[in-house]
C-alpha positions as CSV (number, residue, x, y, z in Angstrom):
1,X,-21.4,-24.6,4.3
2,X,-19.7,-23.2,1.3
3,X,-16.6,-20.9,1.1
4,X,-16.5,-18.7,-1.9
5,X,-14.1,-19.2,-4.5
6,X,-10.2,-18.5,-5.2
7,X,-11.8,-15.9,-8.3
8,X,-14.4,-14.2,-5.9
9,X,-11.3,-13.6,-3.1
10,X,-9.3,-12.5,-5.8
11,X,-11.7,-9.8,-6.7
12,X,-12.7,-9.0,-3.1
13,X,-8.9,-7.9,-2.7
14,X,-8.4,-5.9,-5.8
15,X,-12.1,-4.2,-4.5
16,X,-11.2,-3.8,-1.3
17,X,-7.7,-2.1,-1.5
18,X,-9.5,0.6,-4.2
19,X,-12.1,1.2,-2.0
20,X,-12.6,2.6,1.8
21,X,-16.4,0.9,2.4
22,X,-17.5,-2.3,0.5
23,X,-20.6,-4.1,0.4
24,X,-21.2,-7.4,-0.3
25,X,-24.3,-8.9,-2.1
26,X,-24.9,-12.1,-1.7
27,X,-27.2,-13.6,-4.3
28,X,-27.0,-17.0,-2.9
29,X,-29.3,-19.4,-2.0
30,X,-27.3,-21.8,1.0
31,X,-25.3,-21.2,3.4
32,X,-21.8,-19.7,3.3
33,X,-19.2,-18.9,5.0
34,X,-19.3,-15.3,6.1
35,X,-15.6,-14.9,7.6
36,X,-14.6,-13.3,4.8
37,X,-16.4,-10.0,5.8
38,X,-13.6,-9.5,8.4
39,X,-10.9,-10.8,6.9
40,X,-10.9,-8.5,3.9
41,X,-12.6,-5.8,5.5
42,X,-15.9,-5.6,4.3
43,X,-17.8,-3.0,5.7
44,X,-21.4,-4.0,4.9
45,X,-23.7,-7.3,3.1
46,X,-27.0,-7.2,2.1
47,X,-28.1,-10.9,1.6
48,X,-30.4,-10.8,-1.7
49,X,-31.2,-14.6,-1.7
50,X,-32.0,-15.6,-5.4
51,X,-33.9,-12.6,-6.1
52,X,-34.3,-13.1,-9.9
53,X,-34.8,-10.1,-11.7
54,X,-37.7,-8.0,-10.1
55,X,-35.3,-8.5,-7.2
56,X,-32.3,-7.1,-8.8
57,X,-33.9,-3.9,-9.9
58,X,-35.4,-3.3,-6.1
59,X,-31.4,-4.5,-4.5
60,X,-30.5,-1.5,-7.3
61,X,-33.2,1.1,-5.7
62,X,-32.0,0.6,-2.1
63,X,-28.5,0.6,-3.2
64,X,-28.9,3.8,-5.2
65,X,-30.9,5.6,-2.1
66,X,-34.4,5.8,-4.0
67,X,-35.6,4.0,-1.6
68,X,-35.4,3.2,2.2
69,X,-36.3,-1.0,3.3
């Protein structure tokens, strides 16, 4: 299982204090440690898995509200 990195908790702080709701995505493709969602607060994650780049434009449509999964 893999924590995420000194850089990503650094951001993840700076994020969260600026902002009332933050998702995660996860563009992973193993297991990881998801403790960090309460820790820091995270109020949502959407778990793209490696979705290459078709992928990234349909995480972008959901995200945006043009469409509903």
């Amino acid at each position: 299982m893999r924590n995420i990195t000194i850089n990503h908790k650094n951001r993840t702080i700076v994020i969260t204090k600026a902002f009332d709701k933050t998702i995660v995505l996860l563009n992973v493709g193993n297991i990881i440690d998801m403790s960090f969602v309460t820790k820091y607060n995270i109020k949502g994650v959407l778990y793209i898995w490696q979705a290459g780049m078709i992928g990234g434009i349909s995480v972008a449509r959901v995200m945006s509200g043009k469409v509903n999964p």
